[in-house]
C-alpha positions in Angstrom: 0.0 0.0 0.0 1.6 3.4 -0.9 2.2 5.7 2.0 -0.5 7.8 2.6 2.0 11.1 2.5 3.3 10.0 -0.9 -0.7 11.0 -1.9 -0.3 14.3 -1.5 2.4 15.0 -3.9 1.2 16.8 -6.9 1.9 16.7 -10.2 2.9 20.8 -10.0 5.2 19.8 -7.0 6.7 16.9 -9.2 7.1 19.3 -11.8 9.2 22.4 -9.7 10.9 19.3 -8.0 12.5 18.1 -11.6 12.6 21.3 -12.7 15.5 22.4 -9.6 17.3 19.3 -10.6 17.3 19.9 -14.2 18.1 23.6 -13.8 20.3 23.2 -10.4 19.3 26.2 -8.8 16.0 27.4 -7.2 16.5 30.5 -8.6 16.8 29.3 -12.2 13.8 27.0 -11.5 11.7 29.9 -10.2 12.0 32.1 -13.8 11.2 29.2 -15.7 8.3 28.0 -14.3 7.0 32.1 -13.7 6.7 31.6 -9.9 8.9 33.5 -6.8 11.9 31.6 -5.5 10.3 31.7 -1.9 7.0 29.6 -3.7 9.5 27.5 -4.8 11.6 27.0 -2.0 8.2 26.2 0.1 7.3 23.6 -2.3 10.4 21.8 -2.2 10.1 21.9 1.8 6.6 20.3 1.3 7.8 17.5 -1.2 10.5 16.4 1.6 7.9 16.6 4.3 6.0 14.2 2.4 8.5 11.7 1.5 10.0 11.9 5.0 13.8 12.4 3.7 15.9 15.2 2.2 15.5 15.1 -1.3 18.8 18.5 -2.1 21.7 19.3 -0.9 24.2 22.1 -1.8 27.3 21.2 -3.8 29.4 23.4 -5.6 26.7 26.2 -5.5 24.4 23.9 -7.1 21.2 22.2 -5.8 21.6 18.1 -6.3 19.3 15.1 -5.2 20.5 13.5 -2.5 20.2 9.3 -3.1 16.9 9.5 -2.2 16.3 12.2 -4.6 17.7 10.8 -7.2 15.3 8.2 -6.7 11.8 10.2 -6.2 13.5 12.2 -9.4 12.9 9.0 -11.7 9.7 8.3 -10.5 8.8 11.8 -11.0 10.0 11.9 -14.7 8.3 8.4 -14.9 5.3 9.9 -13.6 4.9 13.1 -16.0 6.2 10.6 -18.9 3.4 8.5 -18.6 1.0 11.3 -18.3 2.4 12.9 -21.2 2.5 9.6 -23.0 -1.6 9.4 -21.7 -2.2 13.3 -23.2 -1.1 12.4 -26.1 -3.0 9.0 -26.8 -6.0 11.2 -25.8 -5.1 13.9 -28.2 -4.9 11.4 -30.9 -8.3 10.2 -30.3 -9.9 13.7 -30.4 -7.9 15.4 -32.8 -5.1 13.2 -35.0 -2.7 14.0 -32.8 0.2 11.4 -32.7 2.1 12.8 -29.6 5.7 14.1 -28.8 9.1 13.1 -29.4 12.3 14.4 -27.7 15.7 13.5 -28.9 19.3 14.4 -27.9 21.8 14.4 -30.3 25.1 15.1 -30.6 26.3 17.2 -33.0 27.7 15.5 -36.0 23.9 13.3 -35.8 22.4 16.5 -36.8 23.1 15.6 -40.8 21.4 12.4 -40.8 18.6 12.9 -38.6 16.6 15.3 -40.5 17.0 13.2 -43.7 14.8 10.5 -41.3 12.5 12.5 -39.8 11.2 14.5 -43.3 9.7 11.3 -44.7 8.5 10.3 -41.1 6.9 13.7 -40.4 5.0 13.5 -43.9 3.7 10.1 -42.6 2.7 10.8 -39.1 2.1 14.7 -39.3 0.8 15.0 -36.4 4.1 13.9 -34.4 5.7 17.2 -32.4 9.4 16.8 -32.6 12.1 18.5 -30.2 15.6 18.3 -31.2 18.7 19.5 -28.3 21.8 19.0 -30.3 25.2 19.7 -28.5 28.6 17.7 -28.1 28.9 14.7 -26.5 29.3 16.0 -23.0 25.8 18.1 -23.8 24.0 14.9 -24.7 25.5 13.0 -22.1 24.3 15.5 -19.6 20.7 15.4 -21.4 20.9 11.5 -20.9 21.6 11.8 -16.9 18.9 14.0 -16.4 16.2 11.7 -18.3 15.2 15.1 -20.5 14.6 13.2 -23.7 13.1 10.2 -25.0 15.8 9.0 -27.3 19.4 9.7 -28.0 22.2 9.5 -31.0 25.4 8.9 -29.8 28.5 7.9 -31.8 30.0 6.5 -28.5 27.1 5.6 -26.3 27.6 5.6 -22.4 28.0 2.6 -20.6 25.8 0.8 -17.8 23.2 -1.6 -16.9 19.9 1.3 -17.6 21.6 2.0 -21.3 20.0 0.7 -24.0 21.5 0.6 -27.3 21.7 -0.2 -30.8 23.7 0.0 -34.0 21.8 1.7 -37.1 24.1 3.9 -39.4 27.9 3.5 -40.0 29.7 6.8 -39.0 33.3 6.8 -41.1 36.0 8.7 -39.7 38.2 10.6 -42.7 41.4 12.0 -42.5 41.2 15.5 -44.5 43.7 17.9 -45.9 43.7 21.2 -48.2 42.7 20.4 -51.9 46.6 21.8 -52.7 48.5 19.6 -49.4 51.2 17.3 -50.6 50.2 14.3 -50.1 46.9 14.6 -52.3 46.5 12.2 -54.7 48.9 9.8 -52.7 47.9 6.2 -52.5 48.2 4.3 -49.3 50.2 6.9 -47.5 51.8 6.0 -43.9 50.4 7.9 -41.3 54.2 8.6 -40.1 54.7 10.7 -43.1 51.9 13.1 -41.4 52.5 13.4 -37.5 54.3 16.6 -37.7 51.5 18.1 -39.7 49.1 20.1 -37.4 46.1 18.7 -36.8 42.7 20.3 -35.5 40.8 18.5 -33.0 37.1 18.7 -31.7 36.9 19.2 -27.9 38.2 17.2 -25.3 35.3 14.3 -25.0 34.0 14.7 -28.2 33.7 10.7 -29.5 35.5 11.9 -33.0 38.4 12.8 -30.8 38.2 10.2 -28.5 38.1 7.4 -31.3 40.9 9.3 -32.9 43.1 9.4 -29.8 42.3 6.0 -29.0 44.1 5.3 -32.5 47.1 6.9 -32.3 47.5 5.7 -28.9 47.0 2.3 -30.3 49.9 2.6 -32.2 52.7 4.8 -29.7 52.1 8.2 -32.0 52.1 11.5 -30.6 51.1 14.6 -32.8 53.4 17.7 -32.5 51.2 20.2 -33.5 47.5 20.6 -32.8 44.9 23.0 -32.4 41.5 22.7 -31.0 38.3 23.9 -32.7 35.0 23.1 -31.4 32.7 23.2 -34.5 32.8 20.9 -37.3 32.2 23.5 -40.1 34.6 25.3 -38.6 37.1 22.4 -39.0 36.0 21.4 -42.6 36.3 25.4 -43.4 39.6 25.5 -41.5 41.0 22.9 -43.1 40.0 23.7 -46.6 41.5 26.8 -46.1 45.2 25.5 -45.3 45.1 25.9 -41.7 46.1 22.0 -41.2 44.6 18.3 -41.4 41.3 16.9 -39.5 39.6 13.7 -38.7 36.0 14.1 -39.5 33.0 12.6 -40.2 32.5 11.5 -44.0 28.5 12.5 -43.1 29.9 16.0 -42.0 32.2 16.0 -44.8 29.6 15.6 -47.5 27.3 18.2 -46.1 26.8 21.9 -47.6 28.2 23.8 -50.1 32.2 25.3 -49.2 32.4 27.1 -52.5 35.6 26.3 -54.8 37.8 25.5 -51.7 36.9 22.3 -50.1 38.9 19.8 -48.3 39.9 16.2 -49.7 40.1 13.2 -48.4 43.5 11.3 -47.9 44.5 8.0 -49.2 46.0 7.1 -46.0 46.7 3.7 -44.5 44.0 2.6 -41.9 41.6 5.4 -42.8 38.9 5.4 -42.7 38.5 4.7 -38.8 35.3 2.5 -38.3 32.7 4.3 -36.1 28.9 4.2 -36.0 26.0 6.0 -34.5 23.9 4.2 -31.9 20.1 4.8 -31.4 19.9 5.0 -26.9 17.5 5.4 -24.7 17.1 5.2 -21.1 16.3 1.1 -19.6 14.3 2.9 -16.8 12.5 5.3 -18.6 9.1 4.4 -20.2 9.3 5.4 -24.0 6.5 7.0 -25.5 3.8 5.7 -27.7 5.2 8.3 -30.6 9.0 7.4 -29.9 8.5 3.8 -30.4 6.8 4.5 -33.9 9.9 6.1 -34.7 11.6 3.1 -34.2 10.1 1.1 -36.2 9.6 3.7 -39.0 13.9 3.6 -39.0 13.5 -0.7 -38.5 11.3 -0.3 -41.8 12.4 2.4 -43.9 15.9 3.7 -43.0 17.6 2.6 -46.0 15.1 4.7 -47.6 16.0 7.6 -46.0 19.8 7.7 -46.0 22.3 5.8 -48.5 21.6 2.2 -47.8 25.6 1.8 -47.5 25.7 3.5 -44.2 22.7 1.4 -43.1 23.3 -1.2 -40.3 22.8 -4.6 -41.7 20.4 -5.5 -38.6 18.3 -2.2 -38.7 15.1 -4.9 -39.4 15.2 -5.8 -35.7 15.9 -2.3 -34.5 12.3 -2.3 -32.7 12.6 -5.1 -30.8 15.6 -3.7 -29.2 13.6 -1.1 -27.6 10.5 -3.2 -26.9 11.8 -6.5 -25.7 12.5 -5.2 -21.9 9.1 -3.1 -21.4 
């Protein structure tokens, strides 16, 4: 039987309760949701009252759930997800409404996943979608805090409450300006290329982690690098004979540079092998509209993008995501 305190706790104190978590601050909290901080603060006393434990503590100038609150914050995005999830089976009764879809991506993701979501917008119109693009660090953020339904990673986090699958291959090319020396070499040693500068994406970033993780592999240092957190930046960059980059062959055909563009070396090892994974969250209820997603990728992804960066088990995609809830 559910403690009869845990009855009182409202979906508006659920909501300012995820909402200091998400934000960190009761301050922040208070502007987004348009009430005072004291209203706020009050509220947050009340939802500890009720569960009998404290649910914050200070750290670093920030507001975090304490183990306990990290548990009443699941249920509580459980809770609103379901409710949501509810709202929007109800809308689709009354009006053709086919619910709403939130999805974290990182940002290299952002060049594939409009090409998917045109044709499945013009089938399920009714389907709201909100993208958060951001690097890897941004996503993985978004992923701790539950704020989205489903998530592109190129190098998915790790754990027991990750759930992940394989569904578009995500080459790594090593670039140089279309007049650099090596052009038009075949088979080239990469020794002949670590004193070249190279530009690197941010520390975390999963193109620089794979990257490092190669050269490491094989005892090589780079002399000369320079760090640029923008991958049109880097393709610009590089086209313009500031030095060489690892990049994404998705990012790489994308948009229009003009006469100078980048090319692609013939270089031993290269590409690197990487893919993008399709995650979600083991403990967090997935939408009726996310799952249709899912299986619009399972049926129709090769539709949508070149068929050679397809995985070759996107048919089973779906019951990856179904199997366990």
């Amino acid at each position: 039987m559910i403690n009869p305190r845990l009855k009182h706790l409202s979906m508006r104190l659920l909501e300012v309760f995820i909402t200091v978590v998400r934000l960190g601050k009761v301050s922040a909290a208070a502007r987004s949701l348009h009430l005072t901080q004291p209203t706020v603060s009050l509220q947050l006393k009340k939802m500890a009252e009720l569960v009998g434990e404290p649910l914050l503590e200070s750290r670093d100038g920030n507001m975090v759930p304490t183990e306990v609150g990290a548990e009443v914050y699941r249920a509580a995005c459980d809770v609103l997800s379901r409710l949501d999830d509810l709202d929007s089976y109800l809308g689709g009764i009354r009006e053709g409404s086919s619910g709403h879809i939130r999805i974290g991506l990182v940002t290299t993701a952002k060049y594939v996943m409009p090409r998917i979501l045109g044709p499945f917008y013009r089938r399920f119109p009714g389907v709201q979608v909100t993208l958060s693009i951001g690097n890897r660090a941004h996503v993985l953020n978004r992923f701790e805090q539950q704020e989205d339904d489903l998530y592109l990673f190129s190098h998915p986090p790790a754990g027991e409450r990750v759930l992940a699958s394989r569904i578009i291959s995500n080459p790594l090319r090593l670039i140089a300006p279309a007049d650099h020396w090596a052009v038009g070499q075949k088979g080239l040693s990469f020794d002949a290329l670590k004193t070249e500068r190279f530009i690197m994406r941010e520390p975390g970033s999963a193109t620089r982690m794979m990257f490092e993780s190669w050269l490491s592999a094989r005892g090589i240092e780079l002399s000369d690098t320079m760090q640029i957190e923008s991958n049109e930046a880097i393709r610009l960059s590089v086209a313009s004979g500031l030095g060489l980059s690892v990049i994404s062959a998705h990012t790489l055909s994308e948009g229009d540079m003009g006469p100078e563009k980048p090319t692609v070396l013939d270089v031993a090892d290269f590409p690197l092998r990487s893919n993008w994974y399709l995650v979600a969250r083991r403990d967090k209820r997935l939408p009726q509209s996310a799952l249709r997603l899912i299986r619009f990728m399972a049926e129709n992804l090769g539709d949508c993008i070149d068929p050679r960066y397809v995985a070759d088990n996107i048919e089973s995609l779906d019951q990856v995501f179904t199997q366990t809830r």
